[in-house]
C-alpha positions in Angstrom: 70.6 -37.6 105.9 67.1 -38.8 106.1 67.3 -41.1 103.3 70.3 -42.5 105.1 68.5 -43.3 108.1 65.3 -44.5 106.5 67.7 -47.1 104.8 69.7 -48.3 108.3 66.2 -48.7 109.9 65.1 -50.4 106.7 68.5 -52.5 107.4 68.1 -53.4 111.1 64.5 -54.4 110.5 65.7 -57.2 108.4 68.5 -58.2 109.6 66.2 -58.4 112.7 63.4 -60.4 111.1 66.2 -62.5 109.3 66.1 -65.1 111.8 62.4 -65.9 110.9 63.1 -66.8 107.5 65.4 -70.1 108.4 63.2 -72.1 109.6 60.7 -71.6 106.9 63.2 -73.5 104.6 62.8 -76.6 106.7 63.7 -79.8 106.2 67.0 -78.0 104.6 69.5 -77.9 107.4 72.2 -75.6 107.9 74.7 -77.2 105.2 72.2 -77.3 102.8 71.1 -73.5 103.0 74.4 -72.4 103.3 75.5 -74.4 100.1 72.4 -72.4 98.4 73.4 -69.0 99.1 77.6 -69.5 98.4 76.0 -70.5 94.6 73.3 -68.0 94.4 75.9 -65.4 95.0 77.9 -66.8 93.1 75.5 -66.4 90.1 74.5 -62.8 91.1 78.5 -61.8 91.3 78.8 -63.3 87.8 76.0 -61.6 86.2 77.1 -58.6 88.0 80.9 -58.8 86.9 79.5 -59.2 83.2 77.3 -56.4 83.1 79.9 -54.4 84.3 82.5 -56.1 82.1 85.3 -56.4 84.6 85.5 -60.1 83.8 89.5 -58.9 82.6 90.2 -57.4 86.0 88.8 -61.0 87.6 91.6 -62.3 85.6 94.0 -60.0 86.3 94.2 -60.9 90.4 97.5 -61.8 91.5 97.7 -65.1 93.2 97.9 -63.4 96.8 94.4 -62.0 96.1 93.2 -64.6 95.2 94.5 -66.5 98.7 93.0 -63.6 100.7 89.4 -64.1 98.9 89.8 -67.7 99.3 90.6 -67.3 102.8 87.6 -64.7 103.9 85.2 -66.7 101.8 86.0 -69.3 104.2 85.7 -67.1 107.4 82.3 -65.6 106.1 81.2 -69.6 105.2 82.1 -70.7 108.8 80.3 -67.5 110.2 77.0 -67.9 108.3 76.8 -71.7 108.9 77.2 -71.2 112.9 74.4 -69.0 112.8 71.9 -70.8 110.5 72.8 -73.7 112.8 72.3 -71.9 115.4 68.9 -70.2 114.4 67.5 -73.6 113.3 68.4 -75.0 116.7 66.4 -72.3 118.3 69.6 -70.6 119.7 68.7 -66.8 118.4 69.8 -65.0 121.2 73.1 -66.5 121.8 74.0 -65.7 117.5 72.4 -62.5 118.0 74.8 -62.1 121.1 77.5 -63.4 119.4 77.6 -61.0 116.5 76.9 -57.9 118.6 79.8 -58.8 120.8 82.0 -59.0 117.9 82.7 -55.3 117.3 82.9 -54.7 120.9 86.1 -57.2 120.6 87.5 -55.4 117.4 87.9 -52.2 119.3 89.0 -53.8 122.7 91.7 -55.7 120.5 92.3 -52.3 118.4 92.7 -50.6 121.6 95.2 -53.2 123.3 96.5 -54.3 120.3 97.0 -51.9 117.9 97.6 -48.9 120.6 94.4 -47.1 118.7 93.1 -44.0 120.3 89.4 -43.3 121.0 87.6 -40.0 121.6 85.5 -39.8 125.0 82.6 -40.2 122.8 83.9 -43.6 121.6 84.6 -45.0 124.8 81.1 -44.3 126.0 80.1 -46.0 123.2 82.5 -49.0 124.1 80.8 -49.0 127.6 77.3 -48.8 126.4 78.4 -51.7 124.6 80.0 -54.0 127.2 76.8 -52.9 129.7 74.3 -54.4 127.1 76.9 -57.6 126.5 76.6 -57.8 130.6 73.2 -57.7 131.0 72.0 -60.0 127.9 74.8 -62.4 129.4 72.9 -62.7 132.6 
């Protein structure tokens, strides 16, 4: 338990600071920095998937999967490129905005959409939530 929290306080603390760290790598703009990380990762899933020698099941993907990874490797691209643009442009509290609104959307979509259920503690959550979205909106 307490290692678990030590690492999601670890976690927000970057992903907090993250936004200092793009404009360090000026003159690179948002294309540029983007186009690093999809090859960096790139490398680091290919020394990853030969250490653990599943190069075979790589192979092995059915065409479908291999649509479906195309396809969110293009959702994630769009969604890191918006918000390196969007830091480098000095727009940090609207991305910041943007991706804690997200999961407030997923539910409210899961909810209407999807007729999911939530307990009393989730929908205090869920108004917690839209409260904040209110008041950084303002």
């Amino acid at each position: 338990m307490r290692k678990g929290v030590l690492l999601a306080v670890a976690a927000y603390l970057l992903w907090g600071l993250f936004p200092m760290y793009w404009p360090l790598l000026e003159p690179a703009g948002a294309v540029e920095i983007l186009a690093h990380r999809m090859v960096w990762s790139a490398v680091v899933m290919a020394i990853g998937i030969t250490a653990l020698r599943h190069w075979r099941t790589v192979r092995d993907l059915s065409a479908r999967t291999w649509l479906l990874i195309g396809l969110a490797a293009i959702l994630v691209a769009l969604n890191w490129g918006v918000y390196i643009y969007a830091v480098n442009n000095e727009h940090v509290i609207e991305a910041s905005l943007g991706y804690f609104m997200l999961p407030v959307f997923s539910v409210a979509l899961g909810v209407t959409a999807l007729r999911e259920r939530l307990s009393a503690l989730q929908w205090v959550a869920l108004g917690v939530a839209v409260v904040g979205v209110a008041f950084t909106s303002l």
